[in-house]
C-alpha positions in Angstrom: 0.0 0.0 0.0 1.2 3.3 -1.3 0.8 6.2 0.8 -0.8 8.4 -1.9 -3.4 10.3 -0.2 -0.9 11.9 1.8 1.5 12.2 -0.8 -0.9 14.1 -3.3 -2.1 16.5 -0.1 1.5 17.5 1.0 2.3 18.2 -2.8 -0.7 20.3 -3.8 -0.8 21.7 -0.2 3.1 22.2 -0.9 2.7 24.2 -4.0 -0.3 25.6 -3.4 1.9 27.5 -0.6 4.1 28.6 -3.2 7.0 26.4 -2.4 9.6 24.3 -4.3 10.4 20.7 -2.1 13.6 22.3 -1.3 12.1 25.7 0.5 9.5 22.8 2.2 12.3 21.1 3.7 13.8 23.8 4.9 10.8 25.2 6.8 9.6 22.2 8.1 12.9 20.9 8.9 13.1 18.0 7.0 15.5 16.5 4.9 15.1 17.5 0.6 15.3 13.7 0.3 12.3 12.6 2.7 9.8 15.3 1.4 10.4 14.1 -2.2 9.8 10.2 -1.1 6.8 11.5 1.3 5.5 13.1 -2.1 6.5 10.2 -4.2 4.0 8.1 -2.1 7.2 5.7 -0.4 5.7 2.8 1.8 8.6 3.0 4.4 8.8 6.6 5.6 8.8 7.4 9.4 5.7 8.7 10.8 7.2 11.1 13.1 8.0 12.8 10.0 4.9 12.6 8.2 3.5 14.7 11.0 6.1 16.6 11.2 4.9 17.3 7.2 1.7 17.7 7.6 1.9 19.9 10.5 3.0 22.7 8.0 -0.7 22.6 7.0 -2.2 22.1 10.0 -3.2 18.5 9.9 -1.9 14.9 11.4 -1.7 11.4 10.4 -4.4 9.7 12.4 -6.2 5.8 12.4 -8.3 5.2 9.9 -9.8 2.5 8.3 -8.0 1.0 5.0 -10.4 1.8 1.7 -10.4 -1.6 -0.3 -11.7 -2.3 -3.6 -14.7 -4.8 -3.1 -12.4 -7.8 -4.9 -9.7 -7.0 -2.6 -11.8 -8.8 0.6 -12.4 -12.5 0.1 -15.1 -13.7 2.7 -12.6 -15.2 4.7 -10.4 -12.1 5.5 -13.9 -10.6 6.7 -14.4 -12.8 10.1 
C-alpha cells in the first residue's frame, strides 16, 4: 500500500503555498530527500516525520480504516 493520499495533499498543499520541495524542507525541517519520497507516495517513511509534514498545513496522520476495492476482501479475511 502506497501512501498516496498523503502524498498528493503534502504536494498540492506544498505548491499551493508557493514552495519548491527544497524551500518545504527547509521550513519544516526535513530533509530534501524525505519530502520528495513523502510526495512520491514511499511505503517505508517514518511517521514522526509525516507529521512533522503535515503539520505545515495544520493536519496529522491519524487511524483510519484502509479503503479496499470490493475484490480486494475474500469472505474469509472478513471474520
Amino acid at each position: 500500500m502506497r501512501n498516496d493520499k498523503i502524498a498528493t495533499f503534502v504536494r498540492e498543499s506544498r505548491k499551493a503555498a508557493g514552495l519548491t520541495q527544497e524551500e518545504f524542507a527547509i521550513r519544516s525541517g526535513l530533509g530534501l530527500r524525505f519530502v520528495h519520497d513523502l510526495e512520491q507516495g514511499k511505503e517505508t517513511v517514518r511517521m514522526d516525520k509525516v507529521n512533522q509534514a503535515l503539520a505545515m498545513f495544520g493536519m496529522e496522520a491519524v487511524p483510519g480504516r484502509i479503503e479496499r476495492k470490493a475484490e480486494d476482501v475474500s469472505p474469509s479475511r472478513n471474520r
